[in-house]
Backbone bond lengths (Angstrom), bond angles and torsions (degrees), N, CA, C in turn:
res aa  C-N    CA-C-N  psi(-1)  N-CA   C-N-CA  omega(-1)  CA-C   N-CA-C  phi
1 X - - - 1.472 - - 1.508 107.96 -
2 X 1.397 126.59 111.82 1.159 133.88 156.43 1.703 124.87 -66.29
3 X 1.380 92.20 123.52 2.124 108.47 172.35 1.578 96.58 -106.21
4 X 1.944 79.65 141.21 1.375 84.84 178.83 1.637 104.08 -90.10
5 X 1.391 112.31 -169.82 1.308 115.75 -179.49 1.173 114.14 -61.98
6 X 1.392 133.71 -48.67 1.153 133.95 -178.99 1.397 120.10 -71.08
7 X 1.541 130.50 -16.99 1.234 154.87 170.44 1.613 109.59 -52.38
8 X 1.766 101.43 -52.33 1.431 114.52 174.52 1.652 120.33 -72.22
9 X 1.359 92.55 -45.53 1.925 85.00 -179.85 1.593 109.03 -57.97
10 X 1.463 129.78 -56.32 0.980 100.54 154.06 1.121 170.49 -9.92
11 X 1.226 107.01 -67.75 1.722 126.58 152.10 1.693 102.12 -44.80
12 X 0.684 125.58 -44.41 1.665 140.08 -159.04 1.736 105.04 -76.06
13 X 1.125 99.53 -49.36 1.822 108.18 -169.19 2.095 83.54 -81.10
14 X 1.436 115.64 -48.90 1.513 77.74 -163.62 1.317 116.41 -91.49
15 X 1.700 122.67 26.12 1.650 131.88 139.44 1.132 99.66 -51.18
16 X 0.772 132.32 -75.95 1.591 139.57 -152.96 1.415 116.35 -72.19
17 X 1.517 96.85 -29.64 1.805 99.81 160.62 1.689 112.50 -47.07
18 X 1.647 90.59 -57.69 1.829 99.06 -166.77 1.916 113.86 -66.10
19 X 1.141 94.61 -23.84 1.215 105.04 -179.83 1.724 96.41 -72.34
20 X 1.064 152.88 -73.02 1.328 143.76 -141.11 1.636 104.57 -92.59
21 X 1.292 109.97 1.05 1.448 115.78 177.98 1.538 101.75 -104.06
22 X 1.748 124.73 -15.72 1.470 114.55 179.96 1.772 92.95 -82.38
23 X 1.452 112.83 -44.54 1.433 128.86 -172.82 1.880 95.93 -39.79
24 X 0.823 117.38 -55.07 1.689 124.15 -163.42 1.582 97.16 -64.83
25 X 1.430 105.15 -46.69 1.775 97.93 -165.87 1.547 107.89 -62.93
26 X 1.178 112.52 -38.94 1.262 122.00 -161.17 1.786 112.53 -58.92
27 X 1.550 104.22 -38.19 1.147 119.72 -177.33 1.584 132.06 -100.87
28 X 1.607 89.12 0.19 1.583 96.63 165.29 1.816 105.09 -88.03
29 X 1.598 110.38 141.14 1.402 120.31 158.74 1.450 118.07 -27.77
30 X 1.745 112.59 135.68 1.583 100.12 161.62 0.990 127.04 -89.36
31 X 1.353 143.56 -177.37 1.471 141.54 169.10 0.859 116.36 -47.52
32 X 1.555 120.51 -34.74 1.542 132.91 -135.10 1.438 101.60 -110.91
33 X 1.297 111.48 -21.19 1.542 104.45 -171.55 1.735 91.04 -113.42
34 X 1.697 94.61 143.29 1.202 101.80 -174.04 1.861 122.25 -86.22
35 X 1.268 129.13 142.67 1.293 140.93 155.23 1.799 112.70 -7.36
36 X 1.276 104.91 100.13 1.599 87.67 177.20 1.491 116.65 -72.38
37 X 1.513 123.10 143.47 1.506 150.51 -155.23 1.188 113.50 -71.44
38 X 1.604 157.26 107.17 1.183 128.16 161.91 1.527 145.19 -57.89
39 X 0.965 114.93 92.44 1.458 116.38 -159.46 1.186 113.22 -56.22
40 X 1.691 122.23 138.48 1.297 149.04 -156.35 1.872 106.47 -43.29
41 X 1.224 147.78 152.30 1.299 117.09 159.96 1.888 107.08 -74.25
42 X 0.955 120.76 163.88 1.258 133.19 167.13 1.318 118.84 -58.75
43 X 1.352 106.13 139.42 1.679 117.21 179.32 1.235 105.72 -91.90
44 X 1.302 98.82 147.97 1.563 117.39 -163.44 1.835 119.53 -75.08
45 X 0.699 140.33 107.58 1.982 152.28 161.41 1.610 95.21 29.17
46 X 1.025 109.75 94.72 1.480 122.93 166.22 1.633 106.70 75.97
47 X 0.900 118.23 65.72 1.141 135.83 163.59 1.559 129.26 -110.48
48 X 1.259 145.48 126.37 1.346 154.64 -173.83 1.566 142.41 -111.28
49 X 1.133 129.04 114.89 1.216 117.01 -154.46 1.863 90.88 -57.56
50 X 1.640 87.15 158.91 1.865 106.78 158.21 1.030 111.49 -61.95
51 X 1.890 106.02 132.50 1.124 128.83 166.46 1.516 103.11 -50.95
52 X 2.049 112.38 152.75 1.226 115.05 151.12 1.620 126.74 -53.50
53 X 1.252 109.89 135.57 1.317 114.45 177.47 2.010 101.16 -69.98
54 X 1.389 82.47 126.43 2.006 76.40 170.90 0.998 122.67 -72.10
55 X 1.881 110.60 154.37 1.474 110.08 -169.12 2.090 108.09 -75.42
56 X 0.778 108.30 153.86 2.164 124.47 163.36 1.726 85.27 -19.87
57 X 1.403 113.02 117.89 1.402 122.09 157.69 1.607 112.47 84.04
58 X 1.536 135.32 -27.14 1.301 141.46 -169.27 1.986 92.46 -46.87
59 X 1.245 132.97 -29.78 1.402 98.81 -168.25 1.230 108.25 -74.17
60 X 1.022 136.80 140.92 1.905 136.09 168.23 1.310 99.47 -58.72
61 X 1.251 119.44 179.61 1.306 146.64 -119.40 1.526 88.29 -175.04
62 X 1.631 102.90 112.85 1.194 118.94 -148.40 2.265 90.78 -79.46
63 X 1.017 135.12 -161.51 1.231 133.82 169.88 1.986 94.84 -135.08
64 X 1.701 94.29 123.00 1.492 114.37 -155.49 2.224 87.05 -72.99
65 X 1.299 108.95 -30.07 1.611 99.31 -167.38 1.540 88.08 -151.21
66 X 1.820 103.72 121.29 1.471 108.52 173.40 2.259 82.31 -158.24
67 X 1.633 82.35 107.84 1.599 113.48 153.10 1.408 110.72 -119.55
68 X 2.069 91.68 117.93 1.456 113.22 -174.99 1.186 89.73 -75.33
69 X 1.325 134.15 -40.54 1.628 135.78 -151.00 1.374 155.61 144.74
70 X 2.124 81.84 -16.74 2.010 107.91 -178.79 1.181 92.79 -79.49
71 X 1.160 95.80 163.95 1.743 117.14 -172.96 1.744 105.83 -133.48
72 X 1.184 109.03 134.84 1.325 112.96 171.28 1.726 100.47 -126.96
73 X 1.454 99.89 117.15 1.733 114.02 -168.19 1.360 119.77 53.03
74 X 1.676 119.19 -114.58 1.424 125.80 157.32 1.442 124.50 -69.35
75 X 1.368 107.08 -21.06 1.611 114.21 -169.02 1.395 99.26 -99.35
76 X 1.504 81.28 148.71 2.124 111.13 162.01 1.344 105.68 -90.65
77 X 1.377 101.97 137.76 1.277 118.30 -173.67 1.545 99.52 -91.00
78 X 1.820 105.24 139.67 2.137 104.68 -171.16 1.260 77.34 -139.01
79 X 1.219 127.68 131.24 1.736 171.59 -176.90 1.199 109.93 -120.70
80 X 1.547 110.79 9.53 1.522 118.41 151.90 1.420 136.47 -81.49
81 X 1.294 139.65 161.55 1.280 118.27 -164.07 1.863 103.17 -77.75
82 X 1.055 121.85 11.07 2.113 117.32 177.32 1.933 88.65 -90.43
83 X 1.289 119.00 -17.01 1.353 91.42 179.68 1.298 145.49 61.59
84 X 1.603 97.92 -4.76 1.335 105.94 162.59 1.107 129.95 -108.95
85 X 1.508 121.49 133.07 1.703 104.77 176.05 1.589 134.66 -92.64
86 X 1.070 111.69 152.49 1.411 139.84 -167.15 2.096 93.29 -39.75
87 X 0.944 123.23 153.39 1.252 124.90 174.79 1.308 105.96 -142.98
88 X 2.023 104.59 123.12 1.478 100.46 -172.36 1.602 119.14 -92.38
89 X 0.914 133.94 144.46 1.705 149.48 -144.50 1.699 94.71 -127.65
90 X 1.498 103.04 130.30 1.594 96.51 -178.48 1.469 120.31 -154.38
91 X 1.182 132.48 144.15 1.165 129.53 -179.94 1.410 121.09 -131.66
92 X 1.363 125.15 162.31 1.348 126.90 -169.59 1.704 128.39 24.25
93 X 0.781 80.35 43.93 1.872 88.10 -157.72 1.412 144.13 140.03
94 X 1.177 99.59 -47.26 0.874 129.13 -154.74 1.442 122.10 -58.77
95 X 1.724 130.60 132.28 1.759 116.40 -160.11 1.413 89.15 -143.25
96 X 1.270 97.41 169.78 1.497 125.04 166.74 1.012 118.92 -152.68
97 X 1.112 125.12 109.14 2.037 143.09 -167.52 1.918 107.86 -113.83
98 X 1.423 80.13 126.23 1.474 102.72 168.78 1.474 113.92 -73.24
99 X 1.479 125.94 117.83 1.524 123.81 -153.54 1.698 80.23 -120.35
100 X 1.716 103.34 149.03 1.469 91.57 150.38 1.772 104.73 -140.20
101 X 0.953 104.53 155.92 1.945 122.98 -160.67 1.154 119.03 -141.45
102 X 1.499 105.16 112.00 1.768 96.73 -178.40 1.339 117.07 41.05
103 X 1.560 117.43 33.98 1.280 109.86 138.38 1.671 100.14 108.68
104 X 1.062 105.38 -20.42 1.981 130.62 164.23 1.337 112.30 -77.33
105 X 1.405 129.25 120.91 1.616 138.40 167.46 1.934 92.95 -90.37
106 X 1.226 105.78 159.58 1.616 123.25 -155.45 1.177 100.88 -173.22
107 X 1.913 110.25 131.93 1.806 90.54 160.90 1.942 100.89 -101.06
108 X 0.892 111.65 172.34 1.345 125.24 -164.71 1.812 103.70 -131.07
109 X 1.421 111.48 120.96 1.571 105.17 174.96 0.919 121.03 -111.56
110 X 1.694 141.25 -163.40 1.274 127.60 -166.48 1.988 108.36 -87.76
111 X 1.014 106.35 134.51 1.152 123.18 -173.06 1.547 127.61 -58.03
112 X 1.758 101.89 -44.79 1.290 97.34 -178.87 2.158 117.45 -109.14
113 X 1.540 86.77 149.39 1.745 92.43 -177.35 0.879 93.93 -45.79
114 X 1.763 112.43 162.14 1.202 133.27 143.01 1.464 132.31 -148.13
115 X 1.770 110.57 128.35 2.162 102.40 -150.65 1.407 73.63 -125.72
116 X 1.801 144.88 24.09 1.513 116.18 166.96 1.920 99.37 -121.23
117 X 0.674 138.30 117.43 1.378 134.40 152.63 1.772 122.54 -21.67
118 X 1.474 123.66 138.05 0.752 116.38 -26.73 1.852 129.36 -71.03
119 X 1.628 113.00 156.27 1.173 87.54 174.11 1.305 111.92 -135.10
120 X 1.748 157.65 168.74 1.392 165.63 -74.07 1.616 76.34 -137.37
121 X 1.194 120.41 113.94 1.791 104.01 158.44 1.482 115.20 -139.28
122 X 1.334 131.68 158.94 1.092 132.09 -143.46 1.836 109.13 178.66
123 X 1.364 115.33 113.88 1.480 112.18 159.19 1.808 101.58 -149.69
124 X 1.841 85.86 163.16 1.562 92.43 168.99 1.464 123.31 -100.27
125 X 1.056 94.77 125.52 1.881 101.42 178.87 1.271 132.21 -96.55
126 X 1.263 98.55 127.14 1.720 100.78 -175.53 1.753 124.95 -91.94
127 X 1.309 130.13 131.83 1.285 117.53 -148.75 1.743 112.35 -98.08
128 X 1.609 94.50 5.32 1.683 100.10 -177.34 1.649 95.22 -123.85
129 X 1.854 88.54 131.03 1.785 95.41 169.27 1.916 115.23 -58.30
130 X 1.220 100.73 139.28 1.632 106.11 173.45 1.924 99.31 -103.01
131 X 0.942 128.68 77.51 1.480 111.54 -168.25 1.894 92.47 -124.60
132 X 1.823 110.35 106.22 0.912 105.44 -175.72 1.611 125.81 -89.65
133 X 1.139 105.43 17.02 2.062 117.04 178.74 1.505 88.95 55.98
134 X 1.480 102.03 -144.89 1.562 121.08 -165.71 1.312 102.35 -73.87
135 X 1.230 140.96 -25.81 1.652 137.98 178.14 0.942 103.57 -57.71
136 X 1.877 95.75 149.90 1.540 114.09 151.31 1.376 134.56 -37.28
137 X 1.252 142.46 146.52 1.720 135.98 -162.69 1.667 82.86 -170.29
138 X 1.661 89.39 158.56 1.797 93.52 167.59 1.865 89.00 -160.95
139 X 1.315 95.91 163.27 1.637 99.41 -168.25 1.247 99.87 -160.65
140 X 1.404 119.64 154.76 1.756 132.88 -176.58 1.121 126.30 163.66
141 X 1.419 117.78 161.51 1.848 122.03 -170.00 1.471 96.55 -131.51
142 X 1.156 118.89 164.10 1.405 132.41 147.86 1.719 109.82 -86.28
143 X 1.112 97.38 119.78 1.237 110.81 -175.16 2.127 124.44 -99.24
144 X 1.351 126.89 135.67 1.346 117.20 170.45 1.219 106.13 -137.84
145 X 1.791 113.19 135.01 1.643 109.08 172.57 1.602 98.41 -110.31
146 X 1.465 88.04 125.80 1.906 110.96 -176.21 1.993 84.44 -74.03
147 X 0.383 110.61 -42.76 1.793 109.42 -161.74 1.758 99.92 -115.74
148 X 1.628 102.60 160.22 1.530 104.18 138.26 1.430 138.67 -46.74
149 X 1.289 127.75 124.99 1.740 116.84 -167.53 1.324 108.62 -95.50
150 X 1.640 97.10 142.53 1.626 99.60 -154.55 1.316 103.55 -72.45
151 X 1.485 111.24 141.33 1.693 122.24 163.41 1.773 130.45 -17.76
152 X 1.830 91.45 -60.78 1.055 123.93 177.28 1.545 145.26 -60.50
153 X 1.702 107.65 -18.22 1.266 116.26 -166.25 1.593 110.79 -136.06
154 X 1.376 152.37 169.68 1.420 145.58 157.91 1.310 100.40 -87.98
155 X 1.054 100.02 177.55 1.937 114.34 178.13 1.524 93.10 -158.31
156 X 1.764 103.94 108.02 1.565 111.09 149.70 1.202 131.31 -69.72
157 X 1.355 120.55 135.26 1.307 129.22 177.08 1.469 123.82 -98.61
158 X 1.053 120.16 -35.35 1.849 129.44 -175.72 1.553 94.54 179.49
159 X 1.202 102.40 140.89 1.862 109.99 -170.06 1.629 93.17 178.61
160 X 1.577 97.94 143.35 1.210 120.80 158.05 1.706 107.49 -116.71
161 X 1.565 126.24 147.12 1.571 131.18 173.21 1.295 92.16 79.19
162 X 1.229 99.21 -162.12 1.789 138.30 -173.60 1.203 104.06 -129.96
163 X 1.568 111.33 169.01 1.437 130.50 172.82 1.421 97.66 -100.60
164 X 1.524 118.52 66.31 1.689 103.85 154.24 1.197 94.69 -148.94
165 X 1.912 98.68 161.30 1.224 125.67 167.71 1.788 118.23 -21.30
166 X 1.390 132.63 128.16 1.320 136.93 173.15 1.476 116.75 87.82
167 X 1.020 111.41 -17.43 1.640 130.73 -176.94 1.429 130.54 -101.75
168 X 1.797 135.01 102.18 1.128 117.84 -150.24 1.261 101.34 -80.07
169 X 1.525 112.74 -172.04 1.624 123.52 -173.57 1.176 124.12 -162.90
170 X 1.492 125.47 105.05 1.852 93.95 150.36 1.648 108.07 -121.23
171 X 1.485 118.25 179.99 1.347 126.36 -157.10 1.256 85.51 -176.65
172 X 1.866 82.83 124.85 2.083 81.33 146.03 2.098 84.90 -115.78
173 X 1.506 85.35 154.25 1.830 106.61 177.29 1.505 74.40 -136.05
174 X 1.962 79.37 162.04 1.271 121.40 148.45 1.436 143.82 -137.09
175 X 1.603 101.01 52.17 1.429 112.28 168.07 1.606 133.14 -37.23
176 X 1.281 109.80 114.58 1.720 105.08 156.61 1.605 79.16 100.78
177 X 1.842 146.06 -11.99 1.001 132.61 -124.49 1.615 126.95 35.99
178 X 0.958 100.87 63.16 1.624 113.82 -176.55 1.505 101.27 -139.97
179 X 1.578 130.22 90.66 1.594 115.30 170.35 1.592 119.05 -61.76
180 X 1.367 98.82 155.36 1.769 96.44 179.67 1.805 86.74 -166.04
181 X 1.372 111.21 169.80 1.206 126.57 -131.47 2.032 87.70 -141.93
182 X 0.957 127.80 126.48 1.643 127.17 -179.75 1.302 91.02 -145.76
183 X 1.764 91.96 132.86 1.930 114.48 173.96 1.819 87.52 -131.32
184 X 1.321 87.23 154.16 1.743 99.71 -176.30 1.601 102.42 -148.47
185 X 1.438 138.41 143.68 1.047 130.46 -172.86 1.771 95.03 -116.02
186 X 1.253 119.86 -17.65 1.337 156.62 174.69 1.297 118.15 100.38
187 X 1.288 115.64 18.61 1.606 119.51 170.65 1.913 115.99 -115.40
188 X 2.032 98.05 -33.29 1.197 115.39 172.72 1.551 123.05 -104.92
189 X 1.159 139.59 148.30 1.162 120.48 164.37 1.652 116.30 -121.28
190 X 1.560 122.93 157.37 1.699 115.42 -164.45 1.849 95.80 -138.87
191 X 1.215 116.71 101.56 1.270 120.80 176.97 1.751 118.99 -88.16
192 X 0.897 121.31 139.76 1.619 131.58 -165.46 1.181 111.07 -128.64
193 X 1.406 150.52 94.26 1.724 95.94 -6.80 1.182 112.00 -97.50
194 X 1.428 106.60 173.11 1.708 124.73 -160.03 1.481 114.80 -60.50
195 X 1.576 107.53 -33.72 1.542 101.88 154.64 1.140 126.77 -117.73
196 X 1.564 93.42 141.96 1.685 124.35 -160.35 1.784 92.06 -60.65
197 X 1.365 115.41 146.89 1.068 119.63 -174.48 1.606 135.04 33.02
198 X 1.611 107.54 54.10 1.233 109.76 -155.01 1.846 99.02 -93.43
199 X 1.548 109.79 131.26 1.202 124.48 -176.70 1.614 119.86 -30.27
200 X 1.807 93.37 -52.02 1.923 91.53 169.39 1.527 130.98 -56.44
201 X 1.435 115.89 -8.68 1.336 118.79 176.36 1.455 96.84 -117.27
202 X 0.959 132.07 53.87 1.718 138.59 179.22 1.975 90.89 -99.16
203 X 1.251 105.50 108.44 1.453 109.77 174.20 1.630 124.82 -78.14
204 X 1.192 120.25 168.45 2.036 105.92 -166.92 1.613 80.48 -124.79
205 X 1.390 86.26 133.83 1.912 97.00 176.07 1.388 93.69 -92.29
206 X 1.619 87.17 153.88 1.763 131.68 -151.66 1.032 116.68 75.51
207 X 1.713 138.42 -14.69 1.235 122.54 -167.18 1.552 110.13 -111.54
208 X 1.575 123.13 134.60 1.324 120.33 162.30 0.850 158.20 -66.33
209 X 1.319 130.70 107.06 1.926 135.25 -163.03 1.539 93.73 -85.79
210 X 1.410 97.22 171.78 1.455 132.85 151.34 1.451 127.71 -118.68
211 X 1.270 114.26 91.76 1.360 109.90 -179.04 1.978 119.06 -97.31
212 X 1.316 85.81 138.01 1.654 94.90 -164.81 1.909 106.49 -118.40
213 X 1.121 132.49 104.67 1.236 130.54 175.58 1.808 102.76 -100.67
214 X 1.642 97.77 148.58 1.673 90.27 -161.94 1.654 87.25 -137.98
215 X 1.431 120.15 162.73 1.660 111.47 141.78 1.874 82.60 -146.57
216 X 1.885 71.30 120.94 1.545 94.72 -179.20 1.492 110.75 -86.32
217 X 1.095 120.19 -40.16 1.306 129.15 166.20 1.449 114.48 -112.77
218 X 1.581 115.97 -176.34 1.325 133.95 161.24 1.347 126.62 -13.53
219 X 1.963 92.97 -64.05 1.406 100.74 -155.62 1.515 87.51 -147.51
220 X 1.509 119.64 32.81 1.341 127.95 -177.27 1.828 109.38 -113.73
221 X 1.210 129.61 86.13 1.849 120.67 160.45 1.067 150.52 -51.34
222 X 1.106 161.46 -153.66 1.463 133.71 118.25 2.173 79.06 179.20
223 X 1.681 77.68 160.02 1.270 105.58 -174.59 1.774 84.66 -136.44
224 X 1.930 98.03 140.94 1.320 106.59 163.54 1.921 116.76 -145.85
225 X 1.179 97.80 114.36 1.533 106.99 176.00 1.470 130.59 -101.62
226 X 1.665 107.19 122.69 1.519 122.19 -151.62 1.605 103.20 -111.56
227 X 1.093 139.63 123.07 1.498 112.70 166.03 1.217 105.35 -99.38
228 X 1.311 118.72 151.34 1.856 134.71 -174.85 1.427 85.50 -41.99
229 X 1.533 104.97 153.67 1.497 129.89 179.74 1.466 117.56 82.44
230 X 0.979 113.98 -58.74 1.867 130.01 -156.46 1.565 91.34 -83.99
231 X 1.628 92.80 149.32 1.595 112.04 162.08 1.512 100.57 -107.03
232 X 1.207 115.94 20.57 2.336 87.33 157.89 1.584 82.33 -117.17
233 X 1.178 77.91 173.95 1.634 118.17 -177.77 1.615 102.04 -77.17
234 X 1.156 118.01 127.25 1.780 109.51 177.42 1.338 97.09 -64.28
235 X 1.661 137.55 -46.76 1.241 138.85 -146.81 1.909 100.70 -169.15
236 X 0.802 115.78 138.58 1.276 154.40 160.04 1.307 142.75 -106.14
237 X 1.503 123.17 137.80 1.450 126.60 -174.09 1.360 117.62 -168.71
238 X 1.484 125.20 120.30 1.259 139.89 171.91 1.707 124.26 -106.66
239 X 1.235 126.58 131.78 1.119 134.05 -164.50 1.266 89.37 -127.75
240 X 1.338 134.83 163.20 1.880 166.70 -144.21 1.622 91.36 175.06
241 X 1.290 106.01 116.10 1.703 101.95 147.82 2.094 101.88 179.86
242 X 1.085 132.20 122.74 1.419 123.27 -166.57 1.379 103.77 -54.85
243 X 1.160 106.30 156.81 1.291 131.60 175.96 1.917 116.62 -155.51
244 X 1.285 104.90 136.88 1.599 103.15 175.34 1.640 120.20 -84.12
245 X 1.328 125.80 -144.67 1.352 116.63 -156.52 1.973 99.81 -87.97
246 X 1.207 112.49 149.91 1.242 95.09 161.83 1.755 105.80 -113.62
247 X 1.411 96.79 150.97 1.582 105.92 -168.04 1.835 79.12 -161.93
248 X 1.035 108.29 91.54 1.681 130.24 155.31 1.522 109.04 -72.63
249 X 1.665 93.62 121.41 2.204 99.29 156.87 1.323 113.16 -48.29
250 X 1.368 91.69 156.86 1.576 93.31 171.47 1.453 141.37 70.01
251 X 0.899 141.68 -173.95 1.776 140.27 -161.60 1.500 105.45 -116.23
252 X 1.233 143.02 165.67 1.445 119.00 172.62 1.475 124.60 -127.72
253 X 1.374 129.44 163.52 1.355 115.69 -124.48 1.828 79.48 -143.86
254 X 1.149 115.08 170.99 1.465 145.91 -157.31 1.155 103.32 -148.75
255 X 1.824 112.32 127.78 1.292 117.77 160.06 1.979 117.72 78.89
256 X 1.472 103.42 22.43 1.660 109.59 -172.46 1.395 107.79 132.63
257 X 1.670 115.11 144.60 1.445 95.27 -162.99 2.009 90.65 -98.70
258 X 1.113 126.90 -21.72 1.075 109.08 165.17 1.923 124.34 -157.89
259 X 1.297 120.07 -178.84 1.644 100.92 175.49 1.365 97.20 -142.24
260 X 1.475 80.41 162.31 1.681 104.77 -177.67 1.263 110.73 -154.65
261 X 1.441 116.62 147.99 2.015 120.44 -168.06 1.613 100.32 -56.40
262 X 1.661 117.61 -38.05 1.652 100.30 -172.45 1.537 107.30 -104.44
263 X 0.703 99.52 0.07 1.749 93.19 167.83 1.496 126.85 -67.18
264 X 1.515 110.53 152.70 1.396 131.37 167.79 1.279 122.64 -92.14
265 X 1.450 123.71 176.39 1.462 120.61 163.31 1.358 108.30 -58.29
266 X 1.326 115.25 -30.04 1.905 106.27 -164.86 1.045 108.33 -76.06
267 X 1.509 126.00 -2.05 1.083 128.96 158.36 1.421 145.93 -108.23
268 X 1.098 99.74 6.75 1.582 119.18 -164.71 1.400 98.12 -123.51
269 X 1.672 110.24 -33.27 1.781 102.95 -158.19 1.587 129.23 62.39
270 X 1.226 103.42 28.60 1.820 123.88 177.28 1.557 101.20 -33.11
271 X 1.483 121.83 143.64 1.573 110.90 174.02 1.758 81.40 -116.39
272 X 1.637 84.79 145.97 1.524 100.62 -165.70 2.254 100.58 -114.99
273 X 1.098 94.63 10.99 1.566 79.94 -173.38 1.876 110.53 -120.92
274 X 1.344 99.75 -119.37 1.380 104.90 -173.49 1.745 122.89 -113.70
275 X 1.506 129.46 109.60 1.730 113.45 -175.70 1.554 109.81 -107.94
276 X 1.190 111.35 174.13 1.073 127.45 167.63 1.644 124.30 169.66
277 X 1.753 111.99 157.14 1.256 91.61 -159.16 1.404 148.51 68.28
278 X 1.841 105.71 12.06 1.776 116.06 165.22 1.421 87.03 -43.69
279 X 1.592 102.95 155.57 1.045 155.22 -168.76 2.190 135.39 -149.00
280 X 0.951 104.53 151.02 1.291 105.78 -170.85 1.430 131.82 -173.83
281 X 1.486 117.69 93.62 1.633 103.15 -141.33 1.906 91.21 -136.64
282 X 1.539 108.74 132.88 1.411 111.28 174.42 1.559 105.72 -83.40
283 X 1.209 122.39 45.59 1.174 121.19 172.46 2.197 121.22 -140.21
């Protein structure tokens, strides 16, 4: 079969058609494979990604009054954010010495009872009210009983107010060596735990607790007791019951809620053993 000339160019141009139309497919992208990415430019010579933003609340909540125990002259030294220190107040005798032990600072008070006038008295006073209204607050000492604690008398530990009618309050004591925890709005009162000198919080002299009094909520208490070393709690206690704002008179005091030339312990509540580590937290 003879082609004419023009028969062939034809044939010829649409080779070359099919040919530059397979050429194109081949080299266009498929659907399927994805767009390559432009990669970021480079960060510059010591450079670091951004920190996480912190979550609602992560900064702590500084603690408004924390005396480990050093003493500078009359004053307790507070490494809390109020910055002021504790100032010790004294009568007939009466001392409080910064001890340090195996490497532990402690204040140390006077040792022996006293039910006749006059007798050794002594606390540290703090010159800014802690009065937390309806908020949360939590408060505590490390506590040591050098001796058996006498039958006869209370021993304050950290307290703002009094225990009377109209007047708010909290306190941790340690009567009988038994810690317990008192909130007062001055009409109600909320004890932690509910019984006064209750055997499960019976403390062992020489050894050091951590006692922590809290109101986590409203109408929520709790008392928590740690002895040095251990992560459980020796003893525990939660109370529920309403209560209104507390706003205690006065400034609050360490080691007795107050002194006077004729007074006794039974009246003052003198703490006769070992502190360290007051505490005081609006949280």
């Amino acid at each position: 079969m003879q082609f004419t000339r023009a028969q062939v160019g034809i044939a010829v141009a649409i080779a070359a058609l099919l040919a530059l139309t397979g050429w194109l497919i081949a080299t266009l992208p498929s659907r399927d494979t994805p767009s390559p990415r432009t990669a970021p430019p480079p960060s510059s010579a010591g450079s670091q990604p951004p920190a996480p933003t912190p979550s609602p609340g992560a900064p702590a909540v500084q603690d408004r009054i924390r005396l480990a125990g050093a003493m500078q002259g009359s004053s307790v030294v507070n490494s809390g954010s109020a910055q002021e220190p504790g100032h010790v107040t004294s009568l007939n005798g009466g001392a409080v010495r910064s001890v340090t032990e195996g490497g532990d600072t402690f204040l140390r008070f006077p040792a022996t009872v006293c039910r006749t006038a006059p007798c050794p008295q002594v606390v540290v006073e703090l010159p800014t009210a802690l009065e937390p209204g309806n908020g949360p607050f939590s408060f505590g000492a490390d506590v040591r009983l050098t001796k058996p604690a006498d039958p006869g008398t209370g021993m304050n530990v950290f307290q703002q107010g009094l225990a009377a009618k109209g007047t708010g309050q909290w306190k941790l004591q340690l009567d009988y060596g038994h810690p317990s925890c008192r909130f007062s709005d001055g009409q109600s009162v909320v004890l932690v735990p509910q019984k006064l000198h209750d055997p499960a919080f019976k403390l062992e002299v020489g050894a050091w607790y951590s006692v922590r009094c809290a109101r986590t909520a409203s109408d929520t208490f709790s008392i928590t007791v740690t002895r040095r070393g251990s992560s459980t709690p020796a003893a525990t206690a939660t109370h529920t019951a309403p209560l209104g704002a507390i706003t205690p008179k006065g400034t609050p005091t360490i080691g007795g809620k107050n002194i006077g030339a004729d007074r006794t312990d039974l009246q003052t509540d003198q703490y006769h053993d070992d502190l360290a580590n007051i505490w005081w937290s609006p949280r």
